[in-house]
C-alpha positions in Angstrom: 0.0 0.0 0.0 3.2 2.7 0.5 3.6 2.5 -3.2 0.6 2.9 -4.2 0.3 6.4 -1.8 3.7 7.1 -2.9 3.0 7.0 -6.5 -0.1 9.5 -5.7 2.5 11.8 -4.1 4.5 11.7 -7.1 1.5 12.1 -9.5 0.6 15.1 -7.2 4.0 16.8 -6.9 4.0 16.6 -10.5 0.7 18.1 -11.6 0.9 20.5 -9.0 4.8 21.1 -10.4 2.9 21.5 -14.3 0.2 23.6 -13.2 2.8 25.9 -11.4 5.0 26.6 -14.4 2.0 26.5 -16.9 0.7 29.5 -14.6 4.1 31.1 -14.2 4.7 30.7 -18.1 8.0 29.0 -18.4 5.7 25.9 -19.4 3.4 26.4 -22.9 1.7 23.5 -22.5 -2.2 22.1 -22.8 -4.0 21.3 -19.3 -5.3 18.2 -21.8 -1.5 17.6 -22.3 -0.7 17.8 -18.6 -3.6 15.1 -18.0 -2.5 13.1 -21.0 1.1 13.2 -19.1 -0.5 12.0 -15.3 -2.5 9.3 -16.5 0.4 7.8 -18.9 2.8 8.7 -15.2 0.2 6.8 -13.0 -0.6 4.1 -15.3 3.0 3.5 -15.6 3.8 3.5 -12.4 0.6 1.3 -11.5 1.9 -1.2 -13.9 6.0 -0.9 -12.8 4.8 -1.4 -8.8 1.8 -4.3 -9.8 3.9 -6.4 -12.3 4.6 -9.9 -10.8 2.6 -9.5 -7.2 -0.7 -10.9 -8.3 -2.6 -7.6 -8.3 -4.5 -8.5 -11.9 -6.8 -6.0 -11.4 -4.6 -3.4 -10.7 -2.7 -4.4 -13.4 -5.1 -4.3 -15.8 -6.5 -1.0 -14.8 -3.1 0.7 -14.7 -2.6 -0.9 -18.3 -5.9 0.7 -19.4 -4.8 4.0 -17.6 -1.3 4.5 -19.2 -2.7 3.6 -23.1 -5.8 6.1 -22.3 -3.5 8.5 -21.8 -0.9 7.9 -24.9 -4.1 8.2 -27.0 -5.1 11.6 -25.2 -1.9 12.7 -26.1 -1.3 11.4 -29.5 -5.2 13.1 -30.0 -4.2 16.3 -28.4 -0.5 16.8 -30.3 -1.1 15.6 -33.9 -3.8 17.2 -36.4 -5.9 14.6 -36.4 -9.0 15.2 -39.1 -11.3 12.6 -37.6 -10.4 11.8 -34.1 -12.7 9.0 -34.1 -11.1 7.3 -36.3 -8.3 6.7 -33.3 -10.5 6.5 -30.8 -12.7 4.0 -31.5 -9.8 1.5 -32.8 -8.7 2.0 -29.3 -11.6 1.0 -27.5 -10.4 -2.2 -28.8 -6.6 -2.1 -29.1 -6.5 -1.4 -25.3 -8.3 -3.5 -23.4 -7.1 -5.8 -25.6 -3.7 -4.8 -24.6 -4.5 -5.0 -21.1 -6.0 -8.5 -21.6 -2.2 -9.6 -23.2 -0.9 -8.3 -20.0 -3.2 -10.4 -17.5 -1.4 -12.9 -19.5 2.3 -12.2 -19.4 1.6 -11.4 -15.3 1.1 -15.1 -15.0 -2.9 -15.5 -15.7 -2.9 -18.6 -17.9 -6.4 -19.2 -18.6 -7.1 -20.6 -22.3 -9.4 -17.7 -22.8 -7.1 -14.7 -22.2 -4.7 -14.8 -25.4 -7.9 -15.4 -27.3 -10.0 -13.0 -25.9 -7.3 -10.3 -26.0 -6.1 -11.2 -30.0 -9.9 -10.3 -30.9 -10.0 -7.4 -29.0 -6.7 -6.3 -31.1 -7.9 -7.5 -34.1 -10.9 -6.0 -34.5 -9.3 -2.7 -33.5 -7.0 -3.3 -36.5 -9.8 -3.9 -38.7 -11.3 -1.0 -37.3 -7.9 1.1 -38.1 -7.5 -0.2 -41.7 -11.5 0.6 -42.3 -11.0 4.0 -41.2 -7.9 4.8 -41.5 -4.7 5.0 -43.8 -2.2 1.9 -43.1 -0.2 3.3 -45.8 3.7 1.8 -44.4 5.4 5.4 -45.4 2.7 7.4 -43.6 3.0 5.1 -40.2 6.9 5.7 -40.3 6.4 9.2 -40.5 3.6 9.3 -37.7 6.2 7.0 -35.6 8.8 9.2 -35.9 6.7 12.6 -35.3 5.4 10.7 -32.1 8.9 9.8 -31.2 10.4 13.4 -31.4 7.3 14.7 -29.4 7.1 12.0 -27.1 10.3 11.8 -25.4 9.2 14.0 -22.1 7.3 10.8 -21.7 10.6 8.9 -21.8 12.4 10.8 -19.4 9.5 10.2 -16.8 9.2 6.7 -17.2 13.1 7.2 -16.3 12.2 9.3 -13.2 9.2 6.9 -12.1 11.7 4.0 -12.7 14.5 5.7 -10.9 12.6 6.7 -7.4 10.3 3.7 -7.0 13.1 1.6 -7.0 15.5 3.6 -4.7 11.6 3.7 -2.6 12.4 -0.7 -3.3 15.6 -0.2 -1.7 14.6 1.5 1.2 
């Protein structure tokens, strides 16, 4: 339970951190961004702290938490015509995801890798209905995401960094 509170303190030092230098204005930045940022910190974390001790639900939900917010972000930094045509993929793709999880945390029921292979599948279906799979166009988005993304890098880093000195302790 003292990771879970210290993970809270984190998440709260660090939107209370954003929301300071937002206001100040040495930080131009979205308050969708800064919420796209604490759920991909929390679900992260959730997932770093829950991995290996049994805690599927926990697991799963921090899974669900950290993928919301990549697509929040990837919604809120990319000019995206038709949002919905992410979105609704990822109703899918994530749980599905989080499923495939369950599953490499130890669950080995013969329904999970099945369950969560539909769940992706149809969310790829969904994505190459909708969308453009076009190879040349997802290396460009890949890279775009990359350059933007790597904040969310260095966090992971941090996250990694002081719940494991918190281990040590």
């Amino acid at each position: 339970m003292v990771k879970y509170q210290t993970i809270v303190l984190y998440l709260l030092i660090f939107l209370a951190l954003s929301v300071f230098l937002k206001t100040v204005g040495l930080l131009e930045i979205r308050t969708t961004e800064i919420f796209a940022y604490s759920l991909i910190f929390f679900g992260i974390s959730t997932v770093y702290v829950t991995i290996g001790k049994n805690r599927r639900m926990v697991l799963f939900t921090g899974t669900i938490t950290f993928l919301i917010g990549i697509v929040l972000f990837v919604v809120d930094n990319f000019e995206i015509v038709n949002p919905s045509r992410i979105i609704y993929p990822s109703i899918f793709f994530i749980p599905g995801i989080a499923v495939i999880m369950l599953y490499y945390d130890g669950l080995r029921s013969r329904y999970v890798i099945p369950i969560g292979a539909v769940l992706i599948i149809f969310g790829i279906i969904l994505t190459m209905i909708w969308g453009n799979p076009a190879a040349g166009t997802f290396i460009n988005s890949a890279y775009r995401i990359t350059i933007k993304y790597w904040p969310v890098v260095l966090i992971l880093i941090g996250i990694i960094f002081l719940l494991s000195r918190d281990e040590k302790r």
